[in-house]
N, C-alpha and C positions, 0 to 999 in steps of 0.2 A: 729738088733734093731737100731733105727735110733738113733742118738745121739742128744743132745741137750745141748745149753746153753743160759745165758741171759745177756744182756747186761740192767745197768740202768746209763742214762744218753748219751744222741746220740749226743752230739757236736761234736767238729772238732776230737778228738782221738777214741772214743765211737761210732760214725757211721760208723768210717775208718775200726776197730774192729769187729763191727756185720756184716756190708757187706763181710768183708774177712773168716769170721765161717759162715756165709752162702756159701759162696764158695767152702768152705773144707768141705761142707753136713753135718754140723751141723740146726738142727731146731733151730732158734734162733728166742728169744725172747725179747723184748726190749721194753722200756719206757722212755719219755723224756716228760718234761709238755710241750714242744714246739710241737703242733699239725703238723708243716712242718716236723720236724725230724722223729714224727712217720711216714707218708708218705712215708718219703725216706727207713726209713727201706723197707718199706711193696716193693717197688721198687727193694729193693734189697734183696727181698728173704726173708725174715723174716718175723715174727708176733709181726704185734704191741699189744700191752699192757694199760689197762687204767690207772695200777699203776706200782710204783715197786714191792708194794707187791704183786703183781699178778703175776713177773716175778718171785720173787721168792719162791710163793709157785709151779711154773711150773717147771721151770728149776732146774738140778739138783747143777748147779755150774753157779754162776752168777760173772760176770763183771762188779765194780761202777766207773764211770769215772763221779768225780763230778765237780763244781767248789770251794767249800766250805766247811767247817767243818759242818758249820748248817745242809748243803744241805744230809752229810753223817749220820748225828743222824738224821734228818728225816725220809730215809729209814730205818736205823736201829730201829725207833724208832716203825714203824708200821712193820718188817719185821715177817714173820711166816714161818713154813714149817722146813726143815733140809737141805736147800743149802748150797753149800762150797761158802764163797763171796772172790772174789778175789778184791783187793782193789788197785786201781791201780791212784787214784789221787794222785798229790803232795802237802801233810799239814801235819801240823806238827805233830809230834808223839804222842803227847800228846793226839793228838784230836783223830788219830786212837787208840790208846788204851783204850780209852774211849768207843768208838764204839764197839771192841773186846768186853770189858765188856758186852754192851747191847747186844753184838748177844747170847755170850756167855750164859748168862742165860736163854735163850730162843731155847736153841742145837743147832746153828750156828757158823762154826768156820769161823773164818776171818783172809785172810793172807795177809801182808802187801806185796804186790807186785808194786812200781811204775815203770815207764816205761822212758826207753831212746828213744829220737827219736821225729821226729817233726810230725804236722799232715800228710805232703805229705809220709813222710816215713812210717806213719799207712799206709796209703790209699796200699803202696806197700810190705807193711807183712816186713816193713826194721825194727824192734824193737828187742829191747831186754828187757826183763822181768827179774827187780832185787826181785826176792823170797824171803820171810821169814815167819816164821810162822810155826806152825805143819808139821813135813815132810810129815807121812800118807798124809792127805791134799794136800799138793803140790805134794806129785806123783799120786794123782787123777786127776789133774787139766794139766797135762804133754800135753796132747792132745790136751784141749782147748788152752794152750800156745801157741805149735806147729800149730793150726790153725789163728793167728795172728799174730804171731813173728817168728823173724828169731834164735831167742836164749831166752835162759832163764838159770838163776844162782839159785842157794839154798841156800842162805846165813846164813840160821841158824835161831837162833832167831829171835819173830818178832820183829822187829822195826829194823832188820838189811838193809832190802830195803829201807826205807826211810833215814836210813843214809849213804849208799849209793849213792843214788839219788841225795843228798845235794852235794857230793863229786861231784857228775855226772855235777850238774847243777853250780856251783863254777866254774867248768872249762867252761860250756859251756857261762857263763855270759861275763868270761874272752875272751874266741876266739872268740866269736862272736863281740865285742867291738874291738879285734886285726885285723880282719879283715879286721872290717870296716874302720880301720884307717890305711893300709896300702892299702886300695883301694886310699883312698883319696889323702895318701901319691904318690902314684903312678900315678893319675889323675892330680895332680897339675903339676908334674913334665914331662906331656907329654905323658905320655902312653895310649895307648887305654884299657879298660876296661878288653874288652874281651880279650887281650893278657897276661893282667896283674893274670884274669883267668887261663887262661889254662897252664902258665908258675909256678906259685908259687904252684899250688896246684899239679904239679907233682915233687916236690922239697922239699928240709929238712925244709923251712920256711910252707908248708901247714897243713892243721887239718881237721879234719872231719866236723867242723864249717865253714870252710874257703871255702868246697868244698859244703854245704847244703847252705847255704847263699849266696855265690860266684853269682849265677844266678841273684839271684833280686837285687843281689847289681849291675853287671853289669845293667840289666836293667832301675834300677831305681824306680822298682817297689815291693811294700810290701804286696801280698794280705795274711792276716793272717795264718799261722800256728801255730802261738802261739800271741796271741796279747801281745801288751807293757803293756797293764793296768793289765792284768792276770797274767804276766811275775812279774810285781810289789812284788807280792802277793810271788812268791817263791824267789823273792830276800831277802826279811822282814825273811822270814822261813829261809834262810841260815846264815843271819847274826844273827837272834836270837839266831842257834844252834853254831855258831862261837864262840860268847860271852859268852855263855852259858860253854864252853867247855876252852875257856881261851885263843883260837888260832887266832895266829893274820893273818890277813886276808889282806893285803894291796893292790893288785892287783883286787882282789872281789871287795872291800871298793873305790875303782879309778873309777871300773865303773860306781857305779851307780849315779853320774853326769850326764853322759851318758844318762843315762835311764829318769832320771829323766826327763832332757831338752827335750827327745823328747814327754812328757807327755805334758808341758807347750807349745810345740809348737803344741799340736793336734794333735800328731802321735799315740797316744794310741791305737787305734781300727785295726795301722797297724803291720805288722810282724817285730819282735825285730831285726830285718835287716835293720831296716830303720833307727835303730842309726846311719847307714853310711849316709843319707841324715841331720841329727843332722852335724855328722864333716864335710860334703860338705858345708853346710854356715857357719860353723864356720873358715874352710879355705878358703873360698870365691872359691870354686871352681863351675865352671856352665858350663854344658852340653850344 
């Protein structure tokens, strides 16, 4: 019996995902209101879709990778059928819980699943899947994980992946920011880019930030895997749950100066790697 599953929402994490379950001989179904994104499924093995709701009354276990809370009570708002929805954006809990409700009443379980990892690491099955939600459920969904990622955890209850994720993405605000300011640190001072490369990230000063970014930072170049303006959006969701929780956050709270400047100077649309082009004029430093 052939397997199947559905992807809704085909951006940068969401197309990397349904190309790759189409690889592992999943039939896969998918919707995106961007008429290119369906194409590119259809390119890569898959059946486009004219809704989500269509993905999920086909599919038996479906994939939301949205950009918004709105965008997630929409599909749940029209969703039918008895799919398992695996939920894999990063928003706030509140808003998935709420979603949970709507699917709920309607015999849809939804488990809160976000995802470690940038878009080039989808495109290469390099993710890992933080689980929550109904176990039954997540040991349904084992396979369609194993068909997009390189791991996946059970964390228990749901809303336990998206706190998680928060913890996930605190650090990655931070190393991505330390990075980039020890490339800079390092350029000012004379070194070559590429040496300062391949030297730190084999050394007790590297990070798994330091080695995914390392490239475009050498370069100079930011094509998005996660853009600054989107990145925005899970900064606001960490520090609300920080506050929210009483914990102080000082290093988090540093960078997003950071962030910010590169908003103001029209870096938004590029990869939150480009904060090192942020501290390259702020140290006057030029290639």
């Amino acid at each position: 019996m052939t397997k199947a599953a559905g992807v809704v929402g085909l951006g940068i994490m969401g197309s990397a995902m349904s190309a790759n379950l189409a690889r592992a001989g999943f039939k896969t179904y998918g919707y995106d209101p961007v008429p290119a994104q369906r194409k590119a499924l259809a390119r890569a093995g898959g059946v486009a879709c004219r809704s989500a709701a269509e993905v999920l009354r086909r599919a038996p276990i479906v994939i939301t990778s949205l950009p918004s809370a709105s965008a997630l009570q929409e599909v749940c708002s029209d969703a039918s059928g008895r799919a398992i929805v695996i939920e894999t954006s990063t928003l706030a809990l509140d808003d998935k819980l709420f979603a949970k409700k709507i699917l709920q009443k309607k015999g849809i379980t939804l488990l809160d699943c976000p995802l470690s990892g940038t878009g080039a690491q989808a495109k290469n099955r390099d993710l890992s899947v933080y689980a929550s939600g109904d176990k039954a459920a997540y040991r349904k969904c084992v396979a369609v994980f194993e068909g997009f990622a390189h791991s996946h955890y059970y964390l228990g209850d749901f809303g336990n992946g998206s706190r998680m994720k928060y913890v996930a993405n605190l650090l990655v605000a931070i190393h991505n920011v330390a990075a980039a300011e020890a490339f800079v640190l390092g350029m000012k001072a004379g070194l070559a880019p590429e040496m300062i490369l391949k030297v730190i990230a084999d050394g007790a000063g590297g990070s798994r930030m330091f080695q995914v970014r390392g490239p475009s930072m050498v370069a100079g170049k930011y094509p998005a895997q996660i853009r600054i303006d989107v990145w925005q959006k899970d900064m606001k969701i960490i520090g609300d749950f920080a506050a929210k929780l009483g914990v102080a956050a000082p290093l988090f709270s540093a960078t997003a100066p950071v962030y910010n400047a590169a908003i103001s100077q029209g870096l938004g649309e590029q990869d939150t790697g480009a904060v090192c082009a942020v501290l390259e004029r702020l140290s006057g430093v030029k290639r």
